[in-house]
N, C-alpha and C positions, 0 to 999 in steps of 0.2 A: 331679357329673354334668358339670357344665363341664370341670373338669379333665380327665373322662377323653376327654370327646370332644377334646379339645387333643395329647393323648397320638397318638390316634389320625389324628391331621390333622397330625401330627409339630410341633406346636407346643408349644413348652417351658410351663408355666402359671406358671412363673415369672416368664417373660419379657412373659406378656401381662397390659393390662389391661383389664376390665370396665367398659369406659367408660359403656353406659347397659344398662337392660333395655327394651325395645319394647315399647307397649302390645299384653296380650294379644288377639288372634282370634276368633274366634266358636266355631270350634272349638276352642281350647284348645293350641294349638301356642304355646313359647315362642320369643322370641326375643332376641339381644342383640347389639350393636357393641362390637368386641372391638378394640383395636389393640395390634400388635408389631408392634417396630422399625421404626416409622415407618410400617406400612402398616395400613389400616382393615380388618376382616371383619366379614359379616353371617353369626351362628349361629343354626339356627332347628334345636329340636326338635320333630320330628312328633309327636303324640299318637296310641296305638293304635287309640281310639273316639272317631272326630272326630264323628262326624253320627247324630245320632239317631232318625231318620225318613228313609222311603225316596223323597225327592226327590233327594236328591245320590248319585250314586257312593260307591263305600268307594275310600278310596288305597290298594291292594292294594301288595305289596313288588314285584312284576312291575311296577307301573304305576308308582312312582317312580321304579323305573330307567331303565324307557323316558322318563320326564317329564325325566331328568338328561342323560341322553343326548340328548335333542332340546335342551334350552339348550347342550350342549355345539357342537351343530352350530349353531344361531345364532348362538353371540360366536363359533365360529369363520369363520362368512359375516359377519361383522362387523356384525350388528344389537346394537343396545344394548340387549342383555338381560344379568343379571348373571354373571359369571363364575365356575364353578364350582371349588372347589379339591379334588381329588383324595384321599379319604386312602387311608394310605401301603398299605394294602390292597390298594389299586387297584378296589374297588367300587364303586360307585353311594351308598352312605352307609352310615354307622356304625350301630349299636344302642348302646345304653346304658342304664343302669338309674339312676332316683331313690333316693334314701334307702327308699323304704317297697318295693324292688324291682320296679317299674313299667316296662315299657321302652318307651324314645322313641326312634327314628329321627332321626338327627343329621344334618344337612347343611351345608356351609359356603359362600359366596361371598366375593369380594371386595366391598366397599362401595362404594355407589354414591350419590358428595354428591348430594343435589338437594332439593327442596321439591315438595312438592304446592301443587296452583293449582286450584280447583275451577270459581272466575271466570274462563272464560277468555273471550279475544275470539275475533273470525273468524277473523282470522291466525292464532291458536293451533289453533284447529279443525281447520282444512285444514292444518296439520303433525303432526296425529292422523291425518287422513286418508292423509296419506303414510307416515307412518308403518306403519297397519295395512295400505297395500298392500303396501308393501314385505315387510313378517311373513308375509301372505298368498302371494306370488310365490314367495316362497324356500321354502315347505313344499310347491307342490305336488308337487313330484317326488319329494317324501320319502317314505318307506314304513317301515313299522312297524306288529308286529301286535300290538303289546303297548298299544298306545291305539285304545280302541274308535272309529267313529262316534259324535258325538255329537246328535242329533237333540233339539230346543228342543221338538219336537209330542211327543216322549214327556217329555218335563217336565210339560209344558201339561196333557196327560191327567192324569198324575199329579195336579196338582193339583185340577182336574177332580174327577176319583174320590174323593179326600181329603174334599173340600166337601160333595160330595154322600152320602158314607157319614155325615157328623157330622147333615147334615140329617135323613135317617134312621134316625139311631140311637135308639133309642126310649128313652135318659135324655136326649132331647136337649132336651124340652119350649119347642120352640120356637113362636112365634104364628102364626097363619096368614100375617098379612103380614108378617112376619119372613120364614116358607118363602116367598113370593110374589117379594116384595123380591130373595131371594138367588136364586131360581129364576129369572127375569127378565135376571140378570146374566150368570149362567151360560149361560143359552141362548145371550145376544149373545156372549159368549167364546169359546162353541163355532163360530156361525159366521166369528170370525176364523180359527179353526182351518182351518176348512174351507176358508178361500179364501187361506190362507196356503200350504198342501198342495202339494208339487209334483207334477205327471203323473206323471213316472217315475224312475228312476234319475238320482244326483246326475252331473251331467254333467263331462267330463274339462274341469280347470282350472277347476270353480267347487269341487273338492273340499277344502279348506286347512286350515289348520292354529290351532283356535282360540286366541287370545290375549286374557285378561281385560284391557282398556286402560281400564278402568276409573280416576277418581281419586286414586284408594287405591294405585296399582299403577304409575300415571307418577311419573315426578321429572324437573323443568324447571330451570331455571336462574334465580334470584331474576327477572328481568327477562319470565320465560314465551318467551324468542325464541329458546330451544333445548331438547331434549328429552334428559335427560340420560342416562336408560335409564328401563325396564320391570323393576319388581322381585318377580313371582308367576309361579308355576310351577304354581300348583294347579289349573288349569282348561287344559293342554294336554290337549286333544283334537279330531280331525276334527271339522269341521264344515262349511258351505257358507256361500260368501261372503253371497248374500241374505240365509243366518240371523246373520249376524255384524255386518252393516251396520247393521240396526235398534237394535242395541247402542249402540254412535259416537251413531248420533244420538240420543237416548234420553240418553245421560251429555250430550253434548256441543255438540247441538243446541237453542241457548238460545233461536237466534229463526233465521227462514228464512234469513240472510244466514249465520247459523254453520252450519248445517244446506246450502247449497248450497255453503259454501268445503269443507266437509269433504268431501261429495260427488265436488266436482269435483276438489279433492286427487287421493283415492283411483282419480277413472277410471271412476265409475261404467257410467257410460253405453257403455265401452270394451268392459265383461266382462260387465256383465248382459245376460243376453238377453231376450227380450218377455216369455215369459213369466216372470223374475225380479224384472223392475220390474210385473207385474200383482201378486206375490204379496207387494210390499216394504209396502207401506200395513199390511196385517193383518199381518204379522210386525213391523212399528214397534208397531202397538197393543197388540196381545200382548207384546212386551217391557216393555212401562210397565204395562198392564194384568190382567197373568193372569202374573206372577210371580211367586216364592217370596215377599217383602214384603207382598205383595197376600195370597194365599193367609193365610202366618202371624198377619195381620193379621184377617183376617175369623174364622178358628179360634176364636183368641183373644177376639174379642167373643163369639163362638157360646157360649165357655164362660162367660161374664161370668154375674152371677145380679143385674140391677140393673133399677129399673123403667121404665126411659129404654132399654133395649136395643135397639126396634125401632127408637126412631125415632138410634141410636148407630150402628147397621147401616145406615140410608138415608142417613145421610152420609155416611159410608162410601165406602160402594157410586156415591153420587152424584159424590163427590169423583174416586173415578176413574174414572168416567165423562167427566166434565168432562177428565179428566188424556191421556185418549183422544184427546176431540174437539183439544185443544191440540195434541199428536201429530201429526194428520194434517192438519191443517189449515197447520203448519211444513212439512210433506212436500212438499204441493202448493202451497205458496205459492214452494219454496226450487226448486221443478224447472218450474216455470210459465214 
């Protein structure tokens, strides 16, 4: 499978080697660090059935092109995102089949040294924060109909709905303060929602262009005082700056002093408008609290069959409660 995508990326398999394999994904995409003739590539096969449940998107073949095509136009405004290598096709990416005739979606970059830093200081923060301005600025004039909007409030329901069909499914045999407990949660989640909501249409120049800057997804320079690039592709989509800023802070925001460098980095105060900074507190909370981790997590006990469950669920449930109130309490401490 390797070999043939090499073929197809006009790379001789002779002449390359399979320096390591990268730990697998959640969805099951491989991938690996390849070098020929002195130079390093990142190969990463897409898997046909990444996501098993309807909270995430499907990567349709329309939507990786366009997702290729937009890093194309980042490294070429010279943001450090990874560079894509063309093959000889000239498409968007290869297909290719496994030994058992399975096909994966091939894609190649150029490799990009760097280290994940999970620990970072303020001074790293607020070069997150420049960072995502800058990603943000340069997408908004961009257009493309091949990447939907992405909207965080239809996640949110999603999971919502999820919770509450398990509640009432009648193999559910759950206890009454078990339903109490999780209902209780629910409700306070929904009114994030509610006051996260914007009035109307996403307004010109907060419309951008989402980019997962997640951990997992920077690479820094041993020392953390340079960002060496952004290494995922799988989460470009429109979205709005309010809903993307709760993100940063949430990864990045370790205590108010990281949580205001990042802020003032990025220019908060510059593009948010009044009512963007009323709806940033409940979209902070709901990014920590009413997430897919949160969601899977609570599922997962629902299905549990042990005699400690209810009180396994009010931890839970309390824990990020608590994870909330720490949340917001960084928000207004870091803009106070």
């Amino acid at each position: 499978m390797i070999n043939a995508a090499l073929n197809a990326y006009g790379l001789h398999p002779d002449l390359v080697v399979v320096e390591r394999e990268l730990p697998r994904n959640w969805h099951g995409d491989l991938h690996y660090k390849l070098r020929a003739e002195g130079a390093a590539y990142y190969l990463r096969f897409l898997a046909s059935e990444r996501y098993q449940h309807e909270a995430f998107r499907e990567l349709t073949d329309e939507r990786l092109s366009a997702q290729m095509a937009y890093c194309d136009y980042m490294t070429a405004h010279e943001l450090p995102f990874m560079k894509r290598i063309p093959p000889r096709n000239g498409e968007a990416f290869v297909v290719v089949e496994d030994a058992a005739g399975k096909p994966y979606r091939c894609v190649l970059f150029t490799w990009i040294e760097g280290v994940h830093l999970k620990n970072v200081t303020p001074e790293m923060a607020g070069r997150l924060g420049a960072l995502a301005r800058r990603f943000h600025d340069e997408s908004v004039g961009y257009e493309t109909n091949a990447l939907p909007f992405s909207d965080h409030t239809e996640g949110q329901h999603t999971y919502l709905k999820m919770m509450r069909e398990r509640m009432t499914n009648g193999t559910a045999n759950l206890l009454p303060e078990e339903v109490f407990a999780l209902e209780a949660y629910l409700a306070l989640a929904e009114s994030y929602v509610k006051q996260g909501a914007r009035a109307g249409e996403v307004m010109t120049g907060s419309r951008v262009m989402q980019t997962d800057l997640n951990h997992l997804n920077v690479l820094w320079d041993k020392a953390g005082t340079a960002i060496q690039g952004v290494i995922d592709f799988e989460h470009l989509f429109y979205s709005e700056r309010v809903q993307e800023l709760p993100w940063l802070l949430k990864w990045y925001g370790h205590s108010p002093t990281h949580a205001q460098a990042l802020l003032e980095a990025y220019g908060a105060r510059e593009v948010l408008t009044d009512e963007e900074w009323r709806r940033l507190p409940a979209l902070l909370w709901l990014s920590g609290c009413l997430n897919w981790n949160f969601t899977a997590k609570t599922l997962a006990l629902l299905e549990t069959d042990v005699a400690d469950r209810a009180e396994r669920l009010q931890a839970h449930l309390d824990a990020y409660r608590e994870r909330g109130q720490t949340l917001l309490q960084m928000l207004i401490a870091s803009i106070s």
